[in-house]
N, C-alpha and C positions, 0 to 999 in steps of 0.2 A: 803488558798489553792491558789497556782498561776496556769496560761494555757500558753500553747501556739500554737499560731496558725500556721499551715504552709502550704502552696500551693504548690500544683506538677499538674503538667499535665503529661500523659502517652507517652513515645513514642513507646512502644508498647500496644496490649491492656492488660489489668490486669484480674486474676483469682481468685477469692478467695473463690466458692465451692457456695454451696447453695441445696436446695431442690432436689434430684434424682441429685444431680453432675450439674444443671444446672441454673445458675445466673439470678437471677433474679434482684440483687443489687451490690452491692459490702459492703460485709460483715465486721465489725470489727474484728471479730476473726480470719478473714484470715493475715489481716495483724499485727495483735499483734501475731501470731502463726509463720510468718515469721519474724519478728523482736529477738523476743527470739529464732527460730533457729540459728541468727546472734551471740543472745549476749551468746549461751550455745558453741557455736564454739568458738570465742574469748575466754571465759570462758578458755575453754579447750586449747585452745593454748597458753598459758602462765602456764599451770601448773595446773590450778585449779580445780577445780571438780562442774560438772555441769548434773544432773541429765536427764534419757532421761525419758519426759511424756508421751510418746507414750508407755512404757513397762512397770515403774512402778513408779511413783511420790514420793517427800517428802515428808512425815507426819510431821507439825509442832509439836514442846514438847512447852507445856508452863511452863513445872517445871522449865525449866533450856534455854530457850529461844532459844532450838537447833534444830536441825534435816531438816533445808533446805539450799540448795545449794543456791548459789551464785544471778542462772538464777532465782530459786524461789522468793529468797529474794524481787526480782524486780517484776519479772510477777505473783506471786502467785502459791500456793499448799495447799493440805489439810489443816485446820486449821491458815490459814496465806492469808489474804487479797491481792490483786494485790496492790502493791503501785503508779499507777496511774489509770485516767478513760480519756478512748477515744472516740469520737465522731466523725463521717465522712459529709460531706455534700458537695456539689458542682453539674454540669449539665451532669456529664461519662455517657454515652449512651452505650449498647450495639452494638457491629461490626456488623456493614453485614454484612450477608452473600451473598449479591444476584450475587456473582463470583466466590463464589465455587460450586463443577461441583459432584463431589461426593457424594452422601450419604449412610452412609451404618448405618442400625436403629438408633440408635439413636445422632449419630456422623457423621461427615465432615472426608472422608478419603482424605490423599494426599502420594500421593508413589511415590519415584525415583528409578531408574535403579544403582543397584550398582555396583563399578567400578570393581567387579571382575567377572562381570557376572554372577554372581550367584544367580539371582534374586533380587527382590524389597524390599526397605526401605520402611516401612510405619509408619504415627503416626495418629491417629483418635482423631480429636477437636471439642471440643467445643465453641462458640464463648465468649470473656471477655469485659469486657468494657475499652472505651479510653474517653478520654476526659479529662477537669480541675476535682481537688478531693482537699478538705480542710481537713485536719486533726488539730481536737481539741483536745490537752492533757490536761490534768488536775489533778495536784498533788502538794506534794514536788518540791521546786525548784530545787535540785539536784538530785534528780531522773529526773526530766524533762530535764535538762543540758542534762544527758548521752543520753535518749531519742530520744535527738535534735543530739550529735553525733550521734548514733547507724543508724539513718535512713539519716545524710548524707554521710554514709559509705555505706549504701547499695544501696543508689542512683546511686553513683561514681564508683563500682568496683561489684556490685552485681541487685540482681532484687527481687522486692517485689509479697509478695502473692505464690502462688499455682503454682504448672505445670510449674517451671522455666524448666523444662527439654525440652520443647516442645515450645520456645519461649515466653513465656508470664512473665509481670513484669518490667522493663524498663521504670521506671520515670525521672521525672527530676522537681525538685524544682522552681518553677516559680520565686521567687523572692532572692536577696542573702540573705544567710543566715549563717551566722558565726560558727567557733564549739567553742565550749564553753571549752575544756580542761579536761569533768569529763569523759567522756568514756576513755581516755589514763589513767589519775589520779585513776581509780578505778581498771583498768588491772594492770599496775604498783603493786599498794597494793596486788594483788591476786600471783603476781609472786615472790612479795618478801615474800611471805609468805610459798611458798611452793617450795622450791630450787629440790624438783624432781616431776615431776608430780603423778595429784595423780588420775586422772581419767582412767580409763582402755582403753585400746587399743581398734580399731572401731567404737567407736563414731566418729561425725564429730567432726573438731578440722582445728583452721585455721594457727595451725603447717603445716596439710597434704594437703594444699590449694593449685590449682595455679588458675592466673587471666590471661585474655588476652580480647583485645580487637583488632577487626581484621578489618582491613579498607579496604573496599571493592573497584574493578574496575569497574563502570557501565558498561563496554562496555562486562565486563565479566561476569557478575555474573544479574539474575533479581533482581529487590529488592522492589517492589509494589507489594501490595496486594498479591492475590494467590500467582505470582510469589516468591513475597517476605517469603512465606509460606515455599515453594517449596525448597527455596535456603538452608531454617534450614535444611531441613529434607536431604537436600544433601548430608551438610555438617556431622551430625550426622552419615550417612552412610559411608562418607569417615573416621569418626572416627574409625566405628566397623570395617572398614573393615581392619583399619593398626594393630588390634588385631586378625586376620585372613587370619595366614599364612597357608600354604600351603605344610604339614599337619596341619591341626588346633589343633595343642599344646598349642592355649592361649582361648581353649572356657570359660573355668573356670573362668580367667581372664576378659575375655573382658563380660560376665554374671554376674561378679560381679560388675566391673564397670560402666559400660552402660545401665545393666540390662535385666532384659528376662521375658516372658509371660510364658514361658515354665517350667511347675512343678512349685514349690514355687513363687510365682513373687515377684521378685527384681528392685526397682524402681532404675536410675540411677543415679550416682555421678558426672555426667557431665551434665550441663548445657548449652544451646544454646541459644542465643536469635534472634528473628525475624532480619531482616533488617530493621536499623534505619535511622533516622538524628537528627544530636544534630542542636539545635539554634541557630544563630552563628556561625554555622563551616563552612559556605559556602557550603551547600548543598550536604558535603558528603555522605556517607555511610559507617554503620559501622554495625558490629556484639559484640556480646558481649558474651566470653564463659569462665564461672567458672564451680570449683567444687574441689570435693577431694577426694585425694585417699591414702586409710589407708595406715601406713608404716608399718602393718604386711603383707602387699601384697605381696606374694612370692612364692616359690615353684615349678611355671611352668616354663618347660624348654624350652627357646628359644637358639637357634644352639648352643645347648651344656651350657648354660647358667641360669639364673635365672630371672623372669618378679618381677624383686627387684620395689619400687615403684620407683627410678630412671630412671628406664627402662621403666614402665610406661610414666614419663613425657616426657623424650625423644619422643616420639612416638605421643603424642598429642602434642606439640610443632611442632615437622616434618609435620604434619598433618597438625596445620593451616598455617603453611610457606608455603603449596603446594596447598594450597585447589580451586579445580576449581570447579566452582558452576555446571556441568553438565557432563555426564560420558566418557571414551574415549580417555582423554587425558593423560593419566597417566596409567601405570601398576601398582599397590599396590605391587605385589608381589617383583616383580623384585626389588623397592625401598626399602623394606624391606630390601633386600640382600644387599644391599648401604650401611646400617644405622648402624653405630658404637656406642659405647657406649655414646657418646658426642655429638649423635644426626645425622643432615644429612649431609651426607659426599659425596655422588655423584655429581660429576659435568653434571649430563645429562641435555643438553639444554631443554626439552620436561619439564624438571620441573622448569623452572621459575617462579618465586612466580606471583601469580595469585592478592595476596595482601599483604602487610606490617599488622605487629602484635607487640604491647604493650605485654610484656608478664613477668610474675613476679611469681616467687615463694618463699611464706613465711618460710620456711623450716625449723624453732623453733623459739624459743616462744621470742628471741632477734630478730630474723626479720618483726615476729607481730607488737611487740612493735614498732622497725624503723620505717617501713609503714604504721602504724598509724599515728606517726609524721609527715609524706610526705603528707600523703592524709588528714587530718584532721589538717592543720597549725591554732596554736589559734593566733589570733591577738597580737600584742603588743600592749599593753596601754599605753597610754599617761602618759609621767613623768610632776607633776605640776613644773613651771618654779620657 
């Protein structure tokens, strides 16, 4: 059996659930449950079929050595062993709180004024831990290879643990750390093997991905502490609010999306992260915002038209091209009436971009594969002379 060991420290703080919803540690299963949501998405973006265990798991056969998907095969299901074991240790402390100003039972509220008027944004937290975190795997050496990809892919373009919706998740590997080639080598085999996909529509799937990363203006935008609380929850509102026009013809939409407390609760498919600073970057500040949105998302009428998931991305793209961290500056609505199918097409001075944005859509399972390549480059080896 070989390990490997790897260091991250948090630049935001980390969730991963615990007793009544409140951390007491930082748990293994939060971050083995957020790594297989990574590799059942990948899974799926390429074709392949990746079970959801939240609804109804694989039952291993041992007559005939069948009956789990892909995600299983790695993480474990009925009858079939996880093929590695992990261990956490390091000095993460839980955040203070002693700056937030809110409490309402059992939770930290923080609300912003949304830009349409129309009352307040709010998201109720719990505090996570930050600090250094080691993580020990222990298995197969090419299980551990993909492993050691899979978690520096989420590093780089995603966020670990619990509650990525609300900020939290946002590490960074303390020491370098190479990728090894088997997480792209093992998508590869999955995609050549199934020339049409075979997994059903709505699942996640990092075909229906996009990523951005948003580099913020200090002079603009808060980005400490509360403040820096403050600024997600802004920005999340100026999300909901470019899916509510005026008649609200996209509630459907922007509820599936976003999500809602209201009747059934639907958690959201966009992700936001706190105000950071990467090591090395000179001190900036940055945001971090994924997620995905099915491509059977359709059917509601925008000015005569359809909220196609193209229509969707447009619309969160325009979104963080504009985004000013406080309300006021901007009409929502009126921009809407700007926004063509290829995104934002107003020259109004009053929206000048507030911040510059990284922004990437994988959009089938050939652009997966690419961007894998980009973001996870294996080293070249040395030719003996």
């Amino acid at each position: 059996m070989e390990t490997r060991l790897i260091k991250f420290t948090t630049l935001t703080p980390i969730f991963t659930g615990g007793v009544d919803q409140d951390m007491e540690r930082i748990h293994e299963t939060g971050i083995i449950g957020s790594l297989r949501w990574w590799y059942e998405a990948l899974v799926r973006g390429v074709g392949g079929y990746a079970c959801d265990p939240s609804n109804s798991s694989c039952l291993y056969s041992v007559e005939d050595d069948s009956g789990i998907c892909e995600a299983c095969r790695l993480f474990g299901a009925t009858g079939w062993r996880r093929r590695f074991r992990l261990t956490l240790s390091g000095a993460a402390q839980a955040e203070s709180t002693a700056e937030w100003r809110t409490r309402r039972r059992d939770a930290w509220q923080f609300s912003v004024p949304r830009c349409d008027a129309g009352g307040d944004t709010s998201v109720y937290l719990r505090p996570g831990f930050t600090g250094p975190i080691t993580l020990r795997f222990a298995g197969k050496g090419c299980d551990l290879d993909l492993l050691v990809d899979l978690l520096l892919l989420v590093t780089r373009v995603g966020s670990l643990g619990a509650r990525c919706q609300v900020g939290f998740g946002i590490v960074t590997i303390e020491e370098h750390l190479a990728p090894t080639g088997e997480l792209a080598k093992r998508l590869k085999k999955i995609a050549h093997a199934h020339a049409v996909p075979v997994d059903p529509a709505g699942r996640p799937s990092a075909a229906d991905m996009f990523l951005a990363r948003v580099a913020l203006s200090e002079a603009r935008h808060k980005v400490e502490g509360e403040g820096g609380i403050e600024t997600m929850v802004q920005l999340k509102a100026d999300l909901r609010s470019v899916f509510r026009p005026s008649p609200d013809t996209l509630r459907t939409v922007r509820h599936a999306l976003l999500g809602t407390v209201e009747g059934e609760r639907i958690s959201s498919k966009v992700n936001v992260s706190r105000p950071y600073q990467v090591p090395g970057d000179g001190g900036n500040w940055t945001m971090r915002v994924w997620g995905w949105v099915p491509a059977s998302m359709s059917a509601e009428p925008i000015a005569g038209g359809g909220a196609t998931s193209l229509e969707v991305f447009n619309r969160i793209e325009m979104c963080l091209k504009t985004f000013k961290s406080y309300p006021g500056l901007c009409n929502w609505l009126d921009l809407l009436a700007n926004m063509g199918t290829q995104g934002l097409a107003t020259k109004d001075p009053k929206l000048l971009p507030a911040a510059s944005i990284d922004w990437v859509r994988l959009k089938d399972r050939d652009g997966v594969l690419a961007q894998l390549v980009k973001w996870l480059p294996v080293p070249q080896r040395e030719t003996a002379q």
